[in-house]
NUDOSE-256795 format. One record per residue (C-alpha): residue in one letter; x, y, z. Coordinates in pm, whole numbers, padded with zeros to 5 digits, always signed. Layout:
N
AXYZ ...
END
This chain:
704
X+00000+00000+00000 X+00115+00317-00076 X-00021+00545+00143 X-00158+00896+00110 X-00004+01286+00139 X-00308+01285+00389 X-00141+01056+00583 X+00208+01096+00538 X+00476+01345+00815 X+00520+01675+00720 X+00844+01854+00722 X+00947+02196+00902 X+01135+02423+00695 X+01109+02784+00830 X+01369+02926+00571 X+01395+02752+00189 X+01755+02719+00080 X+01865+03036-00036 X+02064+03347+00022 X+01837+03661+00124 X+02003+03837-00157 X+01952+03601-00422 X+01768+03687-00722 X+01360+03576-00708 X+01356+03322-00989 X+01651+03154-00787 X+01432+03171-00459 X+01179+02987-00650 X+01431+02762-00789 X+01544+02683-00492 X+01175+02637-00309 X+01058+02396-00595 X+01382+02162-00556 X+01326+02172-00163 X+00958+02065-00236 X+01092+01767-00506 X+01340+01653-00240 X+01094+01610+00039 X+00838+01439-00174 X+01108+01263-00262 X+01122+01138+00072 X+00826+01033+00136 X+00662+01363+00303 X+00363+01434+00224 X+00414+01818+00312 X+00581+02091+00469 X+00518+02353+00779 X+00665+02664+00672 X+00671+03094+00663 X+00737+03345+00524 X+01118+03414+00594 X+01230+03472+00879 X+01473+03776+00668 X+01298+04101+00701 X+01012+03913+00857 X+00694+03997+00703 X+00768+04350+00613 X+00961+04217+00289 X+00728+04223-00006 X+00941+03969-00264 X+00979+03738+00032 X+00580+03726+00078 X+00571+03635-00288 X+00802+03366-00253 X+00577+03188-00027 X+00284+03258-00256 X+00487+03059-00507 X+00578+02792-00233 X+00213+02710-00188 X+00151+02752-00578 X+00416+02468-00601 X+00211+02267-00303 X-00092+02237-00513 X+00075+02135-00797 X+00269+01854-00642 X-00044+01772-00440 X+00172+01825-00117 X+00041+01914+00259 X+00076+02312+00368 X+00066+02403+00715 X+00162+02749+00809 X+00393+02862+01120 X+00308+03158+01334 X+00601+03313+01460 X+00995+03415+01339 X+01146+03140+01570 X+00969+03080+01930 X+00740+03174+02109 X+00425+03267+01955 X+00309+03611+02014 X+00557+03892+01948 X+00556+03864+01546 X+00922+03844+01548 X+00853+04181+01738 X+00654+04358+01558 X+00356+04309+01843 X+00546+04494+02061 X+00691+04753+01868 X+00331+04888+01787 X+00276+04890+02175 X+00536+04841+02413 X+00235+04795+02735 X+00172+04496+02536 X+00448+04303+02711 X+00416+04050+02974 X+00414+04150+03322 X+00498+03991+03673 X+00438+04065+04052 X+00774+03976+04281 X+00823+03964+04630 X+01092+04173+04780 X+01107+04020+05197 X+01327+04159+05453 X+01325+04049+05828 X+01223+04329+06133 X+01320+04273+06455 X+01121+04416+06737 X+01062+04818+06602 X+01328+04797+06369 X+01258+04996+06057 X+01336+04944+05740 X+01352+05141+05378 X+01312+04904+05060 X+01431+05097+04709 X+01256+04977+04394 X+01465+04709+04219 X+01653+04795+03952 X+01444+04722+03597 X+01109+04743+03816 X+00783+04910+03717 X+00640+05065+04080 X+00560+04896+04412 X+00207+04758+04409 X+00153+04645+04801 X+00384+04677+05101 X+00312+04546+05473 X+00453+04396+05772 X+00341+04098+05905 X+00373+03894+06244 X+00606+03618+06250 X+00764+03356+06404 X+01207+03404+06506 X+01232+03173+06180 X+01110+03452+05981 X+00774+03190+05924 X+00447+03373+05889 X+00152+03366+06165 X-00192+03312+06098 X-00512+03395+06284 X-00746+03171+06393 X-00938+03210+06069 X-00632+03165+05817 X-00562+03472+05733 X-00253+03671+05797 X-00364+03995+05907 X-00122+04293+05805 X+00047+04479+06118 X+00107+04787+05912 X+00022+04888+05538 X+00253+05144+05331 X+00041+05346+05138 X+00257+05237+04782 X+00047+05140+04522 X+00156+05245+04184 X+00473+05442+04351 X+00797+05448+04238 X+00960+05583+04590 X+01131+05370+04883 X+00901+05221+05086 X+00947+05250+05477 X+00816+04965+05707 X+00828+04939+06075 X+00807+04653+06279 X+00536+04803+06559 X+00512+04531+06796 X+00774+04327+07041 X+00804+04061+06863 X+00970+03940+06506 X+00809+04037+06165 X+00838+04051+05788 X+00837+04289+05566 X+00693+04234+05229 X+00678+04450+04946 X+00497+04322+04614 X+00671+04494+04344 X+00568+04500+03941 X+00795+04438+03664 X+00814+04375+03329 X+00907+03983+03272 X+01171+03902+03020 X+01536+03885+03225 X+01565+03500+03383 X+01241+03378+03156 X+01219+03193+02840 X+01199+03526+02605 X+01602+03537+02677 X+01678+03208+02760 X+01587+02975+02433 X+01767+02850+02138 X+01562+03137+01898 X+01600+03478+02013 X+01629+03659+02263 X+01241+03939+02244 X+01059+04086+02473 X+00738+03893+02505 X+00348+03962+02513 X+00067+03950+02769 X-00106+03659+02712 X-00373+03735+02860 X-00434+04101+02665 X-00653+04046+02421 X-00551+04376+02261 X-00211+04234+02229 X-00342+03877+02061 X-00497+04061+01826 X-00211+04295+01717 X+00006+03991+01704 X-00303+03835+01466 X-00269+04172+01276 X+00086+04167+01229 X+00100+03765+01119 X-00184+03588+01045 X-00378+03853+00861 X-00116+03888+00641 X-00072+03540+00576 X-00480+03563+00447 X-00397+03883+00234 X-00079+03749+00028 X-00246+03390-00033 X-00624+03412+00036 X-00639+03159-00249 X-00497+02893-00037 X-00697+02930+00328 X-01046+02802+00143 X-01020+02472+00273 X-01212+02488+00583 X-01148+02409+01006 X-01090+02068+01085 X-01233+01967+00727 X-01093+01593+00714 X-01012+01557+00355 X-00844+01939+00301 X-00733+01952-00088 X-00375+01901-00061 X-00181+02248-00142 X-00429+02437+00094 X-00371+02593+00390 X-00442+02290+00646 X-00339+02455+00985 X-00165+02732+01150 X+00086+02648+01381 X+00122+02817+01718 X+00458+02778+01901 X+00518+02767+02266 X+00337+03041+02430 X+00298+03090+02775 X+00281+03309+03092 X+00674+03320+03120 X+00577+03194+03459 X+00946+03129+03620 X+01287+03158+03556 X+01417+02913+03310 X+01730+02773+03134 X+02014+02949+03330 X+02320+03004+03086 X+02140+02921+02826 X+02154+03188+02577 X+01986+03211+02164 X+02233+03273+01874 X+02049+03618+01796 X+01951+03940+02030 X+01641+04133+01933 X+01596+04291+02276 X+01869+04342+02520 X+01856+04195+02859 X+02035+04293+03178 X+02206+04004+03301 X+02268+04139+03671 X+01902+04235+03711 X+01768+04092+04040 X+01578+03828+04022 X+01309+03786+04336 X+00991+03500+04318 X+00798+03569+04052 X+00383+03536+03994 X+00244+03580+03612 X+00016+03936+03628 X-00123+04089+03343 X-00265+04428+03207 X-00646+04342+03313 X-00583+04101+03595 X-00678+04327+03889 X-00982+04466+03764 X-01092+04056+03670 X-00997+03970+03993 X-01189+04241+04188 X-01500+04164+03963 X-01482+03783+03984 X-01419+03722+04331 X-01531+04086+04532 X-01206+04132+04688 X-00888+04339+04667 X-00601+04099+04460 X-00299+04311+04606 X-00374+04230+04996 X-00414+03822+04900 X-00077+03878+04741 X+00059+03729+05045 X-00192+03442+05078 X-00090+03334+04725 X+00353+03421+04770 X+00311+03257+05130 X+00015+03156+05262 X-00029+02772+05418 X-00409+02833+05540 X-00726+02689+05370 X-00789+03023+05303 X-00418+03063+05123 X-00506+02766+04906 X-00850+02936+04808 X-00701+03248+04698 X-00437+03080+04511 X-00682+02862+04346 X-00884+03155+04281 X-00571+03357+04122 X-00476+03092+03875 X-00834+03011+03789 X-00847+03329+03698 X-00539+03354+03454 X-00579+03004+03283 X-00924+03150+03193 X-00807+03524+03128 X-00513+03368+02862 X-00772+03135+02713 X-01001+03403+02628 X-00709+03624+02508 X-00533+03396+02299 X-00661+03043+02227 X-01037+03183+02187 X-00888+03473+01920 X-00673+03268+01788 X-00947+02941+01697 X-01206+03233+01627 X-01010+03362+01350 X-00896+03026+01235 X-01235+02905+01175 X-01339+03246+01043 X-01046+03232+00786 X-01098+02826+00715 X-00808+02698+00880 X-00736+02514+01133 X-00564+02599+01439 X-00332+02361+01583 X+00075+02405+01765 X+00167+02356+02109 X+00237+02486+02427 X+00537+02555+02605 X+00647+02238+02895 X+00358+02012+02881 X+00549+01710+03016 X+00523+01775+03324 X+00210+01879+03519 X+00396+02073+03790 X+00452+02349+03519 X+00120+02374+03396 X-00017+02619+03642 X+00342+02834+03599 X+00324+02836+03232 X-00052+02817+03118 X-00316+02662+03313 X-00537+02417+03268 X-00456+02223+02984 X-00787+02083+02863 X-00967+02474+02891 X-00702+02582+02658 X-00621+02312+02423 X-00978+02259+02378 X-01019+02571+02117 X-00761+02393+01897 X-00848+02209+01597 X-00565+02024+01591 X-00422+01995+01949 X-00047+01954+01956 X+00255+01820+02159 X+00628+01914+02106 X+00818+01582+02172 X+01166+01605+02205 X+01279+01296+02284 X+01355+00998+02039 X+01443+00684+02216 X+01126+00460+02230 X+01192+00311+02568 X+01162+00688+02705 X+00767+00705+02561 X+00633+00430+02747 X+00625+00555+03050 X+00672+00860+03334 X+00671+01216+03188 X+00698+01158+02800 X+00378+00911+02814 X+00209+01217+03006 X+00222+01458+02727 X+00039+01257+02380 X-00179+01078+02666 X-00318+01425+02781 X-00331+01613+02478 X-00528+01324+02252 X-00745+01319+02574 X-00838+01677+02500 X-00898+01563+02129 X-01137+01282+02215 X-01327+01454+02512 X-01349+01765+02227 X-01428+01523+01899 X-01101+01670+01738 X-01002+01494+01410 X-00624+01468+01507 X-00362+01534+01750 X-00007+01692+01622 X+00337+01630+01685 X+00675+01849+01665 X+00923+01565+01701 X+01282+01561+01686 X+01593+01406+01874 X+01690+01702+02034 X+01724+01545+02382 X+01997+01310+02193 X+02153+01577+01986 X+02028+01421+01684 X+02161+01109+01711 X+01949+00808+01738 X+01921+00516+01502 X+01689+00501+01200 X+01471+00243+01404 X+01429+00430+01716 X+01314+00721+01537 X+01028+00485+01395 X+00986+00338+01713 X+00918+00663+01879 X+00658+00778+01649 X+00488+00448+01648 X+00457+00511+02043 X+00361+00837+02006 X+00068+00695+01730 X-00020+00469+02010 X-00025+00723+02292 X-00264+00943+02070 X-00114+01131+01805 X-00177+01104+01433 X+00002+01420+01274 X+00397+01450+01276 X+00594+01725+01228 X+00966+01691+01157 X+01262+01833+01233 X+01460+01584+01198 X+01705+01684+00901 X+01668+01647+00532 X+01954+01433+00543 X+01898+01201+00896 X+01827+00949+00616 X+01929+00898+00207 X+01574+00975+00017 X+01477+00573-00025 X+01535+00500+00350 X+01357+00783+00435 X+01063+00719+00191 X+01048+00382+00336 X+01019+00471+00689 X+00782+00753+00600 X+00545+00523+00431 X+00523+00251+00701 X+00443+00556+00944 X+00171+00639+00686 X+00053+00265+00661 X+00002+00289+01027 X-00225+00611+00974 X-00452+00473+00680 X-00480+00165+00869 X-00548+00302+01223 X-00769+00606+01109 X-01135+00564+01319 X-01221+00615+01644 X-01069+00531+01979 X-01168+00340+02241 X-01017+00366+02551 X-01110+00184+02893 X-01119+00403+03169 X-01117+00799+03272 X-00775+00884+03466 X-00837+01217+03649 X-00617+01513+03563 X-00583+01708+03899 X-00475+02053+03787 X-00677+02200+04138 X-00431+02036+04344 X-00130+02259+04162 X-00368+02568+04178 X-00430+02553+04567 X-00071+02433+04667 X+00205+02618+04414 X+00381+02958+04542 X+00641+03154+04322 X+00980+03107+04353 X+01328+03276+04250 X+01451+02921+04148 X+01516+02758+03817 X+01191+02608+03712 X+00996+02668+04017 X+01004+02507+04366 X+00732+02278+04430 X+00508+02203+04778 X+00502+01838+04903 X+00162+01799+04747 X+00252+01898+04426 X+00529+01654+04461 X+00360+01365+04555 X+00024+01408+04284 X+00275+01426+03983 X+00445+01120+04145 X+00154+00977+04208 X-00039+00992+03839 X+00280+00906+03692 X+00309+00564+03873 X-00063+00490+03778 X-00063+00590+03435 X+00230+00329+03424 X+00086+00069+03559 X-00239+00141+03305 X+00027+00111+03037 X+00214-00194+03158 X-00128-00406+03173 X-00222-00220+02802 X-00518-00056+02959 X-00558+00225+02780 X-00749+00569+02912 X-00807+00927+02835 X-00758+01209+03108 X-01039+01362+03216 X-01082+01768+03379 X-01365+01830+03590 X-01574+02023+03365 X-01538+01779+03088 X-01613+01508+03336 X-01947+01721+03478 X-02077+01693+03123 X-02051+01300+03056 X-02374+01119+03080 X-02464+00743+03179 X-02539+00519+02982 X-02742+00318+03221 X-02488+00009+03191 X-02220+00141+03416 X-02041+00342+03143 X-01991+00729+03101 X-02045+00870+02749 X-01826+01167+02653 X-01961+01435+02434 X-01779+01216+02111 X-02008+00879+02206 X-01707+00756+02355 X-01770+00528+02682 X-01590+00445+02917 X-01624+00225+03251 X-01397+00316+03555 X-01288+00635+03661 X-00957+00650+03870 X-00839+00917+04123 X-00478+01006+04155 X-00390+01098+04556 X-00506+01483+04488 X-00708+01710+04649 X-01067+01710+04623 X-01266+02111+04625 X-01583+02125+04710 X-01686+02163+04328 X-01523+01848+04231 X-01718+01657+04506 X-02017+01756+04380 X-01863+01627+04022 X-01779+01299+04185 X-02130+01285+04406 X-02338+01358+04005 X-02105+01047+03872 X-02100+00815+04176 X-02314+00454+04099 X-02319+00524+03768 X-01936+00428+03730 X-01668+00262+03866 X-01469+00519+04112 X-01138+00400+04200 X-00982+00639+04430 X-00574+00574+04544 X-00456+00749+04864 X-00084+00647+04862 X+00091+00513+04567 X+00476+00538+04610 X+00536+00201+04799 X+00319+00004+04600 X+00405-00238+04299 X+00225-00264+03991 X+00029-00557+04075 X-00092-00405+04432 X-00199-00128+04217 X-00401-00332+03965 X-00552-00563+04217 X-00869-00313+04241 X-00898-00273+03869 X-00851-00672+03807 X-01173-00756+03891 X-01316-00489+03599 X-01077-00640+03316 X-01117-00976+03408 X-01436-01001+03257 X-01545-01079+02840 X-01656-00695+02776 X-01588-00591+02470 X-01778-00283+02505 X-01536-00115+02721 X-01175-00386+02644 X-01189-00476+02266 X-00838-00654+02343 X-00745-00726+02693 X-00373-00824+02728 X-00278-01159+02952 X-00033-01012+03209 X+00208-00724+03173 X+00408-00671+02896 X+00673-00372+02991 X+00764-00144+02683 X+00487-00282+02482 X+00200-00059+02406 X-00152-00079+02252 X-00400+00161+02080 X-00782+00043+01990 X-00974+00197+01704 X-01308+00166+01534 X-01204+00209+01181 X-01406+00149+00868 X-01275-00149+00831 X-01396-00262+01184 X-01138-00277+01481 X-00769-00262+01459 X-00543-00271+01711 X-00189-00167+01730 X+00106-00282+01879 X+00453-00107+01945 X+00737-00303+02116 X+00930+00000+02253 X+01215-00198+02382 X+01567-00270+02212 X+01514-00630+02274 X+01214-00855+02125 X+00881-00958+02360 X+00637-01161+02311 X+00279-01144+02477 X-00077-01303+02457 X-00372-01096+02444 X-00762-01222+02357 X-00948-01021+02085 X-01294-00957+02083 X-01529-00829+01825 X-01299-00971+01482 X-01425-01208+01277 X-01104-01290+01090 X-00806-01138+01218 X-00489-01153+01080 X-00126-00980+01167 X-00012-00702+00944 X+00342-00498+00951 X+00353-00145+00807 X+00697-00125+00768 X+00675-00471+00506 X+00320-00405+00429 X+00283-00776+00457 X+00072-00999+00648 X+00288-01209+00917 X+00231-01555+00972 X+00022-01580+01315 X-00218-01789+01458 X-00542-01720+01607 X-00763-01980+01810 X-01133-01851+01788 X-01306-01913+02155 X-01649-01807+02209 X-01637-01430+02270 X-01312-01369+02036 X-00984-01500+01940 X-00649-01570+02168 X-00343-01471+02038 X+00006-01461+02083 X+00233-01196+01863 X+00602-01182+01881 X+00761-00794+01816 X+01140-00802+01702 X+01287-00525+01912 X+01122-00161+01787 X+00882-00353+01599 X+00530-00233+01531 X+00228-00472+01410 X-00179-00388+01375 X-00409-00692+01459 X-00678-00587+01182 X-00908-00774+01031 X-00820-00968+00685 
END
């Protein structure tokens, strides 16, 4: 089978082969051979720009890309559009800014000095800081440890009267005992964050949540990509079958709230912006042009006095208002940005797909952007960046995590497909031409179904290439239908809400209970993958809209079902027990309190009971044991079920599974496009079987 451009990887390329200075017809010269040699490959299209010389503002570059997607449609090749000159999305290679310079990102830091009993002190504004927002003293213990009242709160023992100043405050400690004094100080955020520390460039960076500053950034890129080929974008959001050589989807890189300080020492090969190296650096909390007003409105109270509940706090009432406060921004930045953004997409008929900045790990999410399934939701074509290329790596911990949450969003949201941006850039390149398969057969099986290359024209000669290309396609034709997973996992964003404080420190610091739920959902998605179970995350507002189906099952908005709902150790709000209380006889709840001492089987032994049993409705192929490195993915496809396998280790396995709902299955592998020899015994619900994967082998059980 050869398969289709539809279903074949599409390559990056954010600058064609040629000199800026080079003549036009040697541009297009040059973009027509780049096009010839990828096809050649077996791509089935690119992601590109306009270049990144003279971005936008050059007129005979914009009609270079016209040509590039002429050439598209005439070699029937995929076109996806990037958003950005480098990473990350939002500054249009800083144009956004330059129109309005209060369009950048903002922060609130902490500036804390120690009083002793009436000592006084006077606190300067920081050098490279706006004005002084809040400043009070506040009882506490000779550890410099704050001291609550009986109701939580952390009552102020003296207030300067700061806000919006630019002079030295002046704090006195008024009563016989230790205090603190705190000053919460506004800034703009770029020195210690990801604007300066990337391998891009080093820009000054938007507020996400500004609308105003979305839309100039939509002004200054995407409506000029619908001026200079408006010919191209007719193919219509998350239209299955786009004609090949339109615009398919516009790529969004990597935004974020520049929550924390990242990447020490790491510095970009180009400087658009200076930065001041010696700034100080003090914690940090993610603020934003509109955010006091919202939070005033939304909640009746004062943000700049619960500044020290959400820097500090370790009350109820402290986890509240920090709940409150990043509530508030996730849904702030996904009005701003992912709501413009997917409006104009669908307005313009394209679709809108990319991905966000540090999505492997669920500590980070309510730093960088907040809650994952609110924001990925407005994407067409959710997205993952995947870095990391050595199959073993995907099966489990942090790098199952990301395609696992993100194809969640897809299936909960009835998205088409889930993207990719995969390279080996956590190997410096250099992995074998089997691992790479390997890894994106994984990544097929954790959820995705769009890849994204940037692994180099020349990781492989054209007909190696081709053939590895094509097998991934295979997989896709093959594969294409809808999933069925087997249970809900819970994704507990409101325990990082209520528990995470800035910090000065690379990447953040984190609370026990942050800690242990990451841990903790880790360790159970790997056991769920180890016993081939597969499942799809679930947020509480998703899960507050899934209905019974008066057999024990939960049906998702797509018609999906699915028949036990686990609970990672996590905190439980009010508002999710009244979730859990809606759901409760009508599923399977499985709630863990302590995972870290307990083995796989000890944390399958409540689920064994469910998966024991001949249900095809919710287990169309339920695996005989555990199988390490081996995972599955289930689909409905037009040609009834298919199932496949990817052996992620270097070494061969071999494992038994029974399949139900085939009526004459056979063993196929992309990569030969041949059926392998492989026996079936029929019982009376299904067939056993047991398959044999040569190390960084993939198979599909489909039917013949």
């Amino acid at each position: 089978m050869i398969p289709s451009n539809h279903n074949l990887p599409l390559k990056i390329v954010h600058n064609f082969p040629y000199r800026p200075d080079a003549p036009v017809e040697t541009k297009k010269q040059a973009v027509t051979d780049y096009l010839t040699a990828m096809a050649a490959r077996g791509f089935g299209g690119i992601v590109t720009n306009v270049s990144f010389h003279n971005y936008t503002l050059d007129t005979e570059e914009w009609d270079v890309l016209a040509f590039a997607a002429d050439e598209c449609q005439r070699m029937g090749l995929r076109l996806w559009i990037y958003d950005e000159k480098g990473y990350p999305s939002g500054g249009a290679g800083g144009l956004t800014l330059a129109e309005n310079p209060d369009f950048e990102a903002t922060a609130v830091v902490m500036v804390k000095e120690t009083l002793t009993e009436g000592e006084t002190k006077t606190i300067k504004l920081p050098r490279g800081h706006q004005h002084f927002l809040y400043a009070a003293v506040y009882a506490s213990d000779f550890e410099g440890n704050l001291i609550p009242d009986g109701e939580g709160d952390y009552p102020a023992l003296t207030v300067a009267d700061c806000r919006y100043s630019i002079q030295a405050v002046t704090l006195t400690n008024p009563w016989p005992c230790p205090a603190v004094a705190l000053c919460f100080v506004r800034k703009r955020l770029y020195e210690g964050t990801h604007s300066v520390h990337n391998v891009s460039e080093a820009r000054r960076y938007i507020d996400v949540t500004n609308r105003d500053a979305v839309a100039a950034f939509l002004r200054n890129t995407y409506d000029q990509y619908a001026r200079h080929i408006p010919e191209h974008m007719t193919a219509g959001a998350s239209n299955p079958n786009v004609p090949l050589g339109q615009v398919e989807a516009i790529f969004t890189d990597e935004p974020s709230f520049m929550g924390c300080y990242i990447n020490k020492g790491l510095y970009p090969p180009t400087t658009h912006d200076p930065y001041d190296d010696d700034m100080p650096l003090y914690p940090v909390l993610s603020y934003g042009r509109d955010v006091e007003n919202a939070y005033a409105s939304r909640y009746g109270r004062d943000l700049f006095p619960d500044f020290i509940h959400i820097f500090l706090g370790d009350t109820e009432k402290s986890n509240g208002i920090r709940e409150d406060y990043y509530t508030l921004m996730s849904d702030l930045y996904e009005e701003s940005f992912f709501t413009q953004i997917s409006d104009w997409c669908a307005r313009n008929k394209v679709s809108f797909s990319g991905h966000l900045l540090l999505e492997d790990d669920i500590r980070f999410h309510t730093v960088f952007e907040g809650n994952f399934f609110s924001l990925l939701r407005h994407m067409h074509y959710p997205g993952i960046d995947m870095l990391q290329s050595i199959p073993s790596m995907l099966c489990h911990g942090i790098y199952a995590f990301t395609p696992k949450l993100v194809s969640s969003v897809a299936h909960h949201y009835n998205r088409p497909h889930v993207m990719s941006e995969v390279s080996a850039h956590a190997q410096g390149g250099k992995v074998t031409h089997d691992q790479m398969y390997a890894s994106l057969c994984a990544q097929y099986a954790l959820g995705v179904d769009i890849f994204t290359y940037y692994y180099g024209e020349t990781f492989m000669d054209p007909e190696t290439y081709t053939r590895y290309n094509h097998a991934l396609g295979r997989i896709d034709a093959i594969m294409a239908g809808k999933h069925k997973a087997d249970v809900l996992l819970y994704y507990p964003i409101e325990t990082f809400r209520r528990h995470h404080k800035p910090s000065d420190a690379q990447y953040g610091t984190y609370t026990y209970w942050e800690e242990d739920c990451k841990e903790a959902l880790e360790i159970i998605m790997d056991m769920l993958l180890a016993y081939q179970i597969d499942f799809d995350f679930v947020d509480g507002e998703t899960l507050s809209r899934m209905k019974p189906d008066g057999h024990g099952h939960l049906s998702g908005a797509n018609g999906e079902t699915y028949s036990a709902l686990i609970l990672p150790p996590m905190e439980q709000t009010t508002e999710m027990k009244h979730i859990l209380d809606a759901v409760s006889g009508k599923i399977k709840i499985l709630s863990y309190r302590d995972v870290s001492e307990a083995d796989e089987e000890e944390l399958w032994e409540p689920l064994k009971w469910h998966f024991d049993r001949d249900d095809p409705d919710f287990c169309p192929i339920r695996a005989k044991g555990i199988t390490h490195g081996l995972l599955r993915l289930a689909k409905e496809t037009d040609g009834g079920l298919a199932c496949l396998l990817v052996n992620t280790n270097e070494e061969a396995v071999e494992a038994s599974f029974t399949v139900f709902g085939m009526t004459n299955p056979v063993l196929y592998n992309p990569f030969e496009d041949a059926v392998v020899p492989c026996e079936f015994v029929k019982n009376d619900k299904g067939h056993d079987v047991t398959v044999k994967l040569a190390g960084l082998q993939s198979l599909i059980i489909k039917e013949s």
